[in-house]
mmCIF file of the C-alpha atoms, coordinates in Angstrom:
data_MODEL
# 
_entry.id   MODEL 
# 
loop_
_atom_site.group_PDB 
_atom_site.id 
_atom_site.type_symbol 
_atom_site.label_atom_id 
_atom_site.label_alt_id 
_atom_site.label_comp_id 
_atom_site.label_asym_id 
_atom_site.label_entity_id 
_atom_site.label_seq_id 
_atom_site.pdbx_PDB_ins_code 
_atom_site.Cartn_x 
_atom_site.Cartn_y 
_atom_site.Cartn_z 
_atom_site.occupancy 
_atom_site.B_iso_or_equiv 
_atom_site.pdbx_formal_charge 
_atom_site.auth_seq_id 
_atom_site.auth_comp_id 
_atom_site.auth_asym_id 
_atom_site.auth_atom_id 
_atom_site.pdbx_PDB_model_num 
ATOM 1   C CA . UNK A 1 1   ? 0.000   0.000  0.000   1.00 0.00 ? 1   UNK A CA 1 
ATOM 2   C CA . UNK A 1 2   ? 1.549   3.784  -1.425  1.00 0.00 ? 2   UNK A CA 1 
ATOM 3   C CA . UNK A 1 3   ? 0.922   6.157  1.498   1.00 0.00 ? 3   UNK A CA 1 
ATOM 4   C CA . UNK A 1 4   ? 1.628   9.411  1.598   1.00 0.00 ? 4   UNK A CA 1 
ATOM 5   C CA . UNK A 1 5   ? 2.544   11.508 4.680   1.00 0.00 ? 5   UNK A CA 1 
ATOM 6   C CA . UNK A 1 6   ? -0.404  13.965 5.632   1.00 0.00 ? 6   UNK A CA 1 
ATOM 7   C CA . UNK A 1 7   ? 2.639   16.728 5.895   1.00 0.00 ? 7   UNK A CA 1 
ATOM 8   C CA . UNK A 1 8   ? 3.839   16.334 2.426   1.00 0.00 ? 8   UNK A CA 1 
ATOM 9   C CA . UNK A 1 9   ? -0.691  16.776 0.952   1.00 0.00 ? 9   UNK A CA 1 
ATOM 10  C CA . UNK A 1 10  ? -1.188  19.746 3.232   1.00 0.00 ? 10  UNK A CA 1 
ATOM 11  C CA . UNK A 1 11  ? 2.288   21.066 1.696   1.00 0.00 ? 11  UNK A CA 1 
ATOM 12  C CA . UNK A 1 12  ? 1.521   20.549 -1.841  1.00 0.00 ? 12  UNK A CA 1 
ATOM 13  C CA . UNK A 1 13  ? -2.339  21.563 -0.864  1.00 0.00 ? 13  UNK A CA 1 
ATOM 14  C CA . UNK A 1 14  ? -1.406  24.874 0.081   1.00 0.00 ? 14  UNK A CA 1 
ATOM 15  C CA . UNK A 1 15  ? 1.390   25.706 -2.320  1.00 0.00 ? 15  UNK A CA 1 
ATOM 16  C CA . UNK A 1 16  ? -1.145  25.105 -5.087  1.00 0.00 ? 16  UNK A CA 1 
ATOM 17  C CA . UNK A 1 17  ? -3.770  27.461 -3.349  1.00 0.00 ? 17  UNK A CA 1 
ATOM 18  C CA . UNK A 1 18  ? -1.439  30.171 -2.713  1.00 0.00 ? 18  UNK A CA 1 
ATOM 19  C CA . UNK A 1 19  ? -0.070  30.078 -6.836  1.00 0.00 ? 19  UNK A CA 1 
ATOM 20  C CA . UNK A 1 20  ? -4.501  30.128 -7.711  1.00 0.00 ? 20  UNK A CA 1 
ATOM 21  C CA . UNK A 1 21  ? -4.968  33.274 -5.289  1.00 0.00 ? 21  UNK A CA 1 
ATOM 22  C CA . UNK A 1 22  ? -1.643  34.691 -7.071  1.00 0.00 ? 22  UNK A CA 1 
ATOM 23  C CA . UNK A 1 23  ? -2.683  33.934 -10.247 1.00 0.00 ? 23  UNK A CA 1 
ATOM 24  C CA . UNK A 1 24  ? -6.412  35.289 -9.432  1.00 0.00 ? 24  UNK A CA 1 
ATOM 25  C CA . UNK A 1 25  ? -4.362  38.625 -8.010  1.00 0.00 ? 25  UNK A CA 1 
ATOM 26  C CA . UNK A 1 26  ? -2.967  39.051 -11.792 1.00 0.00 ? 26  UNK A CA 1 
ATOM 27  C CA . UNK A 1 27  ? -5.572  37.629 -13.905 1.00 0.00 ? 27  UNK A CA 1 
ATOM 28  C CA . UNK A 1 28  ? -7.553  40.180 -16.100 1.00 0.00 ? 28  UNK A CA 1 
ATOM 29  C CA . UNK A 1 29  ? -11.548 40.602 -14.946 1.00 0.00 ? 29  UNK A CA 1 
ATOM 30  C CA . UNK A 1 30  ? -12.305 38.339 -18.233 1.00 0.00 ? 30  UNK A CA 1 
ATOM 31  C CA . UNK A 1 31  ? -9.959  35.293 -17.182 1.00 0.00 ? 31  UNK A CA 1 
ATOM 32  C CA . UNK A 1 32  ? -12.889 35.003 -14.098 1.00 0.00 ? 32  UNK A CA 1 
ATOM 33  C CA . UNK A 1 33  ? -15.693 33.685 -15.998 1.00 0.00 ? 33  UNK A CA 1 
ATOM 34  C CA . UNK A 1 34  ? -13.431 30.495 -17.161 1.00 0.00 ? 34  UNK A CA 1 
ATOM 35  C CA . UNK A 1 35  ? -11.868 30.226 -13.677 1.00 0.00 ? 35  UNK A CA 1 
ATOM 36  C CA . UNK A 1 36  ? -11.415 26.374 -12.692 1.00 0.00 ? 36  UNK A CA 1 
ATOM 37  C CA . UNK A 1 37  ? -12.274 24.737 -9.639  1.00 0.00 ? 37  UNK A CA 1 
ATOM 38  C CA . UNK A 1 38  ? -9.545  24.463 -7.099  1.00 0.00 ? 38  UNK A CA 1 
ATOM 39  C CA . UNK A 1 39  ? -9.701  21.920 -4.498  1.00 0.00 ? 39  UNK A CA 1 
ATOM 40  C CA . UNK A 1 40  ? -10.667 23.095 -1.235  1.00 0.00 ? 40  UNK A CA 1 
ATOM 41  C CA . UNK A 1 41  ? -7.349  23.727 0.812   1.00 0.00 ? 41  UNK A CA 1 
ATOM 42  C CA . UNK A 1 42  ? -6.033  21.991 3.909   1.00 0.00 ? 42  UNK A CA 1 
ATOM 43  C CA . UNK A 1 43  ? -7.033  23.870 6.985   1.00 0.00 ? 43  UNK A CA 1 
ATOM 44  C CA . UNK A 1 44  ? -3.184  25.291 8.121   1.00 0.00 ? 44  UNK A CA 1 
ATOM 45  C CA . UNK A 1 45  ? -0.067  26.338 6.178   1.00 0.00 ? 45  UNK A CA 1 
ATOM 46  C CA . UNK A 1 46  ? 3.486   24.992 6.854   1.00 0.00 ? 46  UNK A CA 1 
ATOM 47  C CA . UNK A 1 47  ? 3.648   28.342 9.345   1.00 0.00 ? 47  UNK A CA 1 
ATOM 48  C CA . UNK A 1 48  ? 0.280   27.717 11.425  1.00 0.00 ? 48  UNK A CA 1 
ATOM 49  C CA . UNK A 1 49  ? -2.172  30.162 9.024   1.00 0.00 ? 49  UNK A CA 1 
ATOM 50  C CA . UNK A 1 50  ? -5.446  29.007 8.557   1.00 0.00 ? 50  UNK A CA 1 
ATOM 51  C CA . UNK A 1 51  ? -7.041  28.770 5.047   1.00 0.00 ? 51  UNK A CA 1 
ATOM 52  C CA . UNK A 1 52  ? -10.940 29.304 5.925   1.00 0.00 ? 52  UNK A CA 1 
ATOM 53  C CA . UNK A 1 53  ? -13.264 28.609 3.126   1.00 0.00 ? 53  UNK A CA 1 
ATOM 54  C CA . UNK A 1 54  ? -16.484 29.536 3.100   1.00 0.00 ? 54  UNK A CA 1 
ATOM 55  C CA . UNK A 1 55  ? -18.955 27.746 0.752   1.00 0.00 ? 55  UNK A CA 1 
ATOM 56  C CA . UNK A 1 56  ? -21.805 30.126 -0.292  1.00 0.00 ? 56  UNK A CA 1 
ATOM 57  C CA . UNK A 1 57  ? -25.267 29.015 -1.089  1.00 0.00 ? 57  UNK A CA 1 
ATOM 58  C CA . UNK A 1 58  ? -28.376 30.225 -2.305  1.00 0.00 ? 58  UNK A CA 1 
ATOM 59  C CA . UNK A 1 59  ? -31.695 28.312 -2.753  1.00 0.00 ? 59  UNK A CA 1 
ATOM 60  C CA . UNK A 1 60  ? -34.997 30.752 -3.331  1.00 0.00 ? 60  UNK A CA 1 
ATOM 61  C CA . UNK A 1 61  ? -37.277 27.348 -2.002  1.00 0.00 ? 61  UNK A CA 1 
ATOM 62  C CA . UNK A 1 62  ? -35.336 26.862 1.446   1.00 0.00 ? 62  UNK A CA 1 
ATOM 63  C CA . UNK A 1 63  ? -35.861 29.291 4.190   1.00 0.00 ? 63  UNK A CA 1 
ATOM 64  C CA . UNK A 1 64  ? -33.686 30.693 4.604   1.00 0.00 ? 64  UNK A CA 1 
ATOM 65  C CA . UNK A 1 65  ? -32.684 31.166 1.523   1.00 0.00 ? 65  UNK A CA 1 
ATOM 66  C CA . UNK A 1 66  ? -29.141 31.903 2.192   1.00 0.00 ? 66  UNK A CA 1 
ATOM 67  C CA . UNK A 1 67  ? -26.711 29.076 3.782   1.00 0.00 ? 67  UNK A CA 1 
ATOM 68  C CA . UNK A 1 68  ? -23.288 29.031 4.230   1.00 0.00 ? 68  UNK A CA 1 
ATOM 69  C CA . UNK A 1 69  ? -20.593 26.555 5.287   1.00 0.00 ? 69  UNK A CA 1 
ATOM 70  C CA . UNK A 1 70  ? -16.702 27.188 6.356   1.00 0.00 ? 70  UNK A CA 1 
ATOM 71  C CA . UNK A 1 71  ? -14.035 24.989 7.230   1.00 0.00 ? 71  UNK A CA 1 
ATOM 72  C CA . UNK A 1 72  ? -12.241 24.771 9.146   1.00 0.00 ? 72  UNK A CA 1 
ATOM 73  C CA . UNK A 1 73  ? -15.582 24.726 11.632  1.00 0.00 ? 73  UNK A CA 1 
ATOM 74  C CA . UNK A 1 74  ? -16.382 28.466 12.488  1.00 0.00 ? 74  UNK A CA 1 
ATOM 75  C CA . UNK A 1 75  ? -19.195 30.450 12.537  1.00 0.00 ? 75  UNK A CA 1 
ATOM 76  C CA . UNK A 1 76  ? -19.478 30.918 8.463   1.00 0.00 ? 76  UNK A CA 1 
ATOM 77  C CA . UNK A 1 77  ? -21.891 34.145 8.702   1.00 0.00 ? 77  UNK A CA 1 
ATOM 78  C CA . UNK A 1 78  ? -19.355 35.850 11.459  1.00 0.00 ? 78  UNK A CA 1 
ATOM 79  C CA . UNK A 1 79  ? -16.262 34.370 10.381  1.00 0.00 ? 79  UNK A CA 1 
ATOM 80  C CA . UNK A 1 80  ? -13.356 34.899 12.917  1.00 0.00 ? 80  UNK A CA 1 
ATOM 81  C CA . UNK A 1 81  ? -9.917  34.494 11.527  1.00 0.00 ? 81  UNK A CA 1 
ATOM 82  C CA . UNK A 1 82  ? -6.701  35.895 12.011  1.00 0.00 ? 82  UNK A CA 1 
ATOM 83  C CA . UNK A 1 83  ? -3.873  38.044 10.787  1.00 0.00 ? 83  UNK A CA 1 
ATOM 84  C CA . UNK A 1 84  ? -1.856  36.095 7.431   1.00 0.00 ? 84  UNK A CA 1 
ATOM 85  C CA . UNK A 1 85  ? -5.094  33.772 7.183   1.00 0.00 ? 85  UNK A CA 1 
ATOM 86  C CA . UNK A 1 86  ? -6.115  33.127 4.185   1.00 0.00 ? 86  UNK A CA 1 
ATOM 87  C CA . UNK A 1 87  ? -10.221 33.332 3.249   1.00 0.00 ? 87  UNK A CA 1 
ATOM 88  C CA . UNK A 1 88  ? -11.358 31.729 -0.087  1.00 0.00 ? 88  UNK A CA 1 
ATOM 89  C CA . UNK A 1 89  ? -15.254 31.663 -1.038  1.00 0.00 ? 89  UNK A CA 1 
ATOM 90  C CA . UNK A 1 90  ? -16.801 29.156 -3.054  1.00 0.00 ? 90  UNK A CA 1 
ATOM 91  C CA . UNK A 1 91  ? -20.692 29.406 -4.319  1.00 0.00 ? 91  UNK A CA 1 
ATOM 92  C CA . UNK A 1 92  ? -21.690 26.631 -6.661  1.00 0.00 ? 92  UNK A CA 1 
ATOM 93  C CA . UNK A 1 93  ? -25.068 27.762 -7.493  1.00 0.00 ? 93  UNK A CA 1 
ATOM 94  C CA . UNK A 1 94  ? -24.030 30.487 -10.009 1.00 0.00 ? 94  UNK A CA 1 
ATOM 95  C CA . UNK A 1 95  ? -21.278 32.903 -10.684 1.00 0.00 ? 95  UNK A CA 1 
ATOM 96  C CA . UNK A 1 96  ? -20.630 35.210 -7.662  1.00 0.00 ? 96  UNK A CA 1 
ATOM 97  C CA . UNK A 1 97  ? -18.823 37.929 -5.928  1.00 0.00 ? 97  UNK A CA 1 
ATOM 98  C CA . UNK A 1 98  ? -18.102 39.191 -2.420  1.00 0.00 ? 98  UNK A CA 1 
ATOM 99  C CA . UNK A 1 99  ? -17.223 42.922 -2.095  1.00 0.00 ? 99  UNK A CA 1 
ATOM 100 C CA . UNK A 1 100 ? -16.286 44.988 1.201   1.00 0.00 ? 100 UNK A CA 1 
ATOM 101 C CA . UNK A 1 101 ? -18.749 47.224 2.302   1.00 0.00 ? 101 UNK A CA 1 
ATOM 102 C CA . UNK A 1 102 ? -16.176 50.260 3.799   1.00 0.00 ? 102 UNK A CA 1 
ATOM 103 C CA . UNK A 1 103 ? -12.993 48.945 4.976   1.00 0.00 ? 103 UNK A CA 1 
ATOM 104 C CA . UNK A 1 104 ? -11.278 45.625 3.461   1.00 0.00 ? 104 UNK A CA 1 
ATOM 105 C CA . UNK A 1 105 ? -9.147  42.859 5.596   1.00 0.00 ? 105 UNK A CA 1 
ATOM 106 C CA . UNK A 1 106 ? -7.625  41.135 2.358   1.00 0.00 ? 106 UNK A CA 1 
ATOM 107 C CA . UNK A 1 107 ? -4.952  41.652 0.223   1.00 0.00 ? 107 UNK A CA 1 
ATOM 108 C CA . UNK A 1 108 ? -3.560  40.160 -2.559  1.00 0.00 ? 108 UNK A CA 1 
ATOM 109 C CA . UNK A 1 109 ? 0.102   38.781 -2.530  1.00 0.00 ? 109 UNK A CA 1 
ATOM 110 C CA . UNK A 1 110 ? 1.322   41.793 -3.658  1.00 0.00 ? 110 UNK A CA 1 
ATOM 111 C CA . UNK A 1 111 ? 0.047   43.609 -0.787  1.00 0.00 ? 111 UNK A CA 1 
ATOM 112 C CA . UNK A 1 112 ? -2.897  45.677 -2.007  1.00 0.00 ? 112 UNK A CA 1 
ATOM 113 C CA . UNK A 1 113 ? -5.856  45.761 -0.460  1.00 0.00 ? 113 UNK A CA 1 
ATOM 114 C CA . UNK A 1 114 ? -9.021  43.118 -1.949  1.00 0.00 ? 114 UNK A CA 1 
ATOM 115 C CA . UNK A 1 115 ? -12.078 45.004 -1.752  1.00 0.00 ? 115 UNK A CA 1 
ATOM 116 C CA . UNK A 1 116 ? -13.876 42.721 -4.095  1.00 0.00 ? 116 UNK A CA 1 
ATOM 117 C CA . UNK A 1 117 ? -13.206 38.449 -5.040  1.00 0.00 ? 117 UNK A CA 1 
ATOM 118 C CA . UNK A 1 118 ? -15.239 36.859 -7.688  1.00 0.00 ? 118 UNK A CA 1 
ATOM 119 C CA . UNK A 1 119 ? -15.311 33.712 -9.612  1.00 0.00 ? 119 UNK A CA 1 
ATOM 120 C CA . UNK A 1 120 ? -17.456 31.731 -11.768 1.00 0.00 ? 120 UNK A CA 1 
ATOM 121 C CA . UNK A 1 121 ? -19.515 29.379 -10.568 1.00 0.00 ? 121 UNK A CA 1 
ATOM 122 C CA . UNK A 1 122 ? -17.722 26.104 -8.920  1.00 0.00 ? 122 UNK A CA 1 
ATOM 123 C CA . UNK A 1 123 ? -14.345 28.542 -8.735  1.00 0.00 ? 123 UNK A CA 1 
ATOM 124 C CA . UNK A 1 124 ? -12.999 29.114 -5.691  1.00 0.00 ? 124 UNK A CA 1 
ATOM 125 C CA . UNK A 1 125 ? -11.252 32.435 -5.195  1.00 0.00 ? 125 UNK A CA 1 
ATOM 126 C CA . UNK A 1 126 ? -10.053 34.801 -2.136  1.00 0.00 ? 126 UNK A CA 1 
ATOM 127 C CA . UNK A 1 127 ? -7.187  36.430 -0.439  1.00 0.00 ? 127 UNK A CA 1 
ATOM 128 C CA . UNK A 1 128 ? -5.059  37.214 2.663   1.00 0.00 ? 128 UNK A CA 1 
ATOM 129 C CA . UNK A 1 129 ? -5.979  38.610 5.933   1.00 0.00 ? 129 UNK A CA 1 
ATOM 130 C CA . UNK A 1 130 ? -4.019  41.935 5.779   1.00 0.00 ? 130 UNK A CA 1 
ATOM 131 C CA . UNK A 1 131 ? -1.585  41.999 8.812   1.00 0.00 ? 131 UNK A CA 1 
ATOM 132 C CA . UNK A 1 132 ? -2.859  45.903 9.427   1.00 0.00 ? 132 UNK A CA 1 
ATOM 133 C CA . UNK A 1 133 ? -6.152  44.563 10.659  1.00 0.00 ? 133 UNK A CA 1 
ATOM 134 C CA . UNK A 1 134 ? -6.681  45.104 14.535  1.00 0.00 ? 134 UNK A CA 1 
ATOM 135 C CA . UNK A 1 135 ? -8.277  42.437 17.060  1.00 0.00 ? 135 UNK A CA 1 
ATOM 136 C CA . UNK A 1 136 ? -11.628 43.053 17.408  1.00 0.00 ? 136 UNK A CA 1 
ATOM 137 C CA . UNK A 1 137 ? -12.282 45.238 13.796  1.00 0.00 ? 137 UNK A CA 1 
ATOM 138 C CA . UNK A 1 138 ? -15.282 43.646 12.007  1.00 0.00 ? 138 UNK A CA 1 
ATOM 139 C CA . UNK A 1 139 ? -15.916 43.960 8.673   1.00 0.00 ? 139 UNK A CA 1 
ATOM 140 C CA . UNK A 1 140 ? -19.124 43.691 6.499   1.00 0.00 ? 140 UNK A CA 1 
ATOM 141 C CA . UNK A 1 141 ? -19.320 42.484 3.383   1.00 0.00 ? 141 UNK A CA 1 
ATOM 142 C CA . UNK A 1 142 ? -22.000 41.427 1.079   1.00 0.00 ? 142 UNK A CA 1 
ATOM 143 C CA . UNK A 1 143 ? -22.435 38.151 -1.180  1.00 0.00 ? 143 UNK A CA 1 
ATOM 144 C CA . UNK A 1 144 ? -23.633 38.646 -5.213  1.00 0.00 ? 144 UNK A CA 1 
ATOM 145 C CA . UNK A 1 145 ? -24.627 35.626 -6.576  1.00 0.00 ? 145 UNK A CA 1 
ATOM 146 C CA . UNK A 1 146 ? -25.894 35.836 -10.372 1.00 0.00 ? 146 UNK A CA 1 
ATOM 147 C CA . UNK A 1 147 ? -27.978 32.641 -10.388 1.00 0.00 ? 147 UNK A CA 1 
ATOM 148 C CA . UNK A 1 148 ? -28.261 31.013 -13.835 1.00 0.00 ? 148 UNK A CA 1 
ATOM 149 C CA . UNK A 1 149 ? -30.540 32.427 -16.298 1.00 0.00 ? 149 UNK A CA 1 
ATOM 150 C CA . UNK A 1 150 ? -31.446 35.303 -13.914 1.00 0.00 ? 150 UNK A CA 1 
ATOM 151 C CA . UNK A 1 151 ? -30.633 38.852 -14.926 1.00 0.00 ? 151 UNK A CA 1 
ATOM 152 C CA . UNK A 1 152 ? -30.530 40.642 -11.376 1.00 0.00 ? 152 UNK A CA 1 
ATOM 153 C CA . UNK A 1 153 ? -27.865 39.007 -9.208  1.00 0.00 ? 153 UNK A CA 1 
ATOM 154 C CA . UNK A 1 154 ? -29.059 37.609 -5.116  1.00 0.00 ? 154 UNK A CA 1 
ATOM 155 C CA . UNK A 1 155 ? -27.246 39.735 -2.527  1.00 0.00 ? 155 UNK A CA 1 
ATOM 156 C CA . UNK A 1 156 ? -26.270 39.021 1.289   1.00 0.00 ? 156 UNK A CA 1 
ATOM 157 C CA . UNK A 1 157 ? -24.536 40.679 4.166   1.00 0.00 ? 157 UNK A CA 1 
ATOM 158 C CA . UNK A 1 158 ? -22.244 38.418 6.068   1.00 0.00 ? 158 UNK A CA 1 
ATOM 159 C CA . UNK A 1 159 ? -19.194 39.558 8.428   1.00 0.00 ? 159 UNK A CA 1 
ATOM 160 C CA . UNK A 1 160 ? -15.706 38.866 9.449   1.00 0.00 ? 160 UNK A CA 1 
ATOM 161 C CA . UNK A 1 161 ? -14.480 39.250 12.557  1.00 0.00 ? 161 UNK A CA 1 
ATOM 162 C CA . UNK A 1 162 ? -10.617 39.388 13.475  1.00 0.00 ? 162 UNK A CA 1 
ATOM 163 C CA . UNK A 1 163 ? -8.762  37.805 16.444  1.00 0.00 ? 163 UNK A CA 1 
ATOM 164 C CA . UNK A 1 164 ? -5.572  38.061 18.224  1.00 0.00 ? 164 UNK A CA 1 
# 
């Protein structure tokens, strides 16, 4: 039996989703709508950052309508993370995009600040929480998911919250 240390897949697991968020950082706004699904990253880096991903979705039948998942296990609508996490969103129920409603936490891996992440539908997309954020700073953002077929786009208003 081949078995492979669980060091070595969280290793090559997050050196693949750091060069997709780097290559998202550069990629011109018409590269998004033929992003491809990533796999969802291992919950810690080689230097003890989380990756959180949050999995967005929308169902008009269900109330509510909204849902949303994270992992590692956190509350996914008041998301706490910490400085040099990473947060990725995924929404498979149509092309999407989260924007920052005032002040962003994210940057890219050149260092500017994320106010906006979008993807197509399946895609999984995101950034870095900025080391300049303060414990205790929340920040609101909303969720725009363009549901096929539909001309007007859904929209939510989750938050963030940072720790230590």
């Amino acid at each position: 039996m081949f078995i492979i240390p669980l060091r070595r897949v969280a290793l090559l697991l997050s050196s693949l989703a750091l060069l997709a968020l780097s290559a998202r950082a550069t990629a011109p706004e018409d590269a998004l709508a033929t992003a491809t699904p990533t796999p969802t990253p291992l919950a810690s880096d080689p230097k003890g950052h989380t990756t959180h991903t949050i999995t967005i979705s929308y169902d008009a039948t269900a109330n509510p309508q909204w849902s949303y998942a994270i992992s590692p296990a956190n509350d996914a609508k008041k998301a706490r993370v910490k400085r040099h996490d990473t947060i990725v969103w995924r929404c498979d129920n149509g092309s999407w995009k989260v924007f920052f409603k005032g002040p962003t936490p994210l940057a890219n891996p050149a260092g500017q600040e994320l106010t906006e992440v979008s993807a197509a539908s399946g895609a999984t997309a995101g950034g870095e929480v900025d080391e300049k954020v303060k414990k205790g700073d929340e920040y609101i953002y909303g969720v725009s998911v363009l549901l096929p077929g539909a001309s007007e786009p859904v929209i939510d208003d989750p938050r963030i919250y940072i720790e230590n």
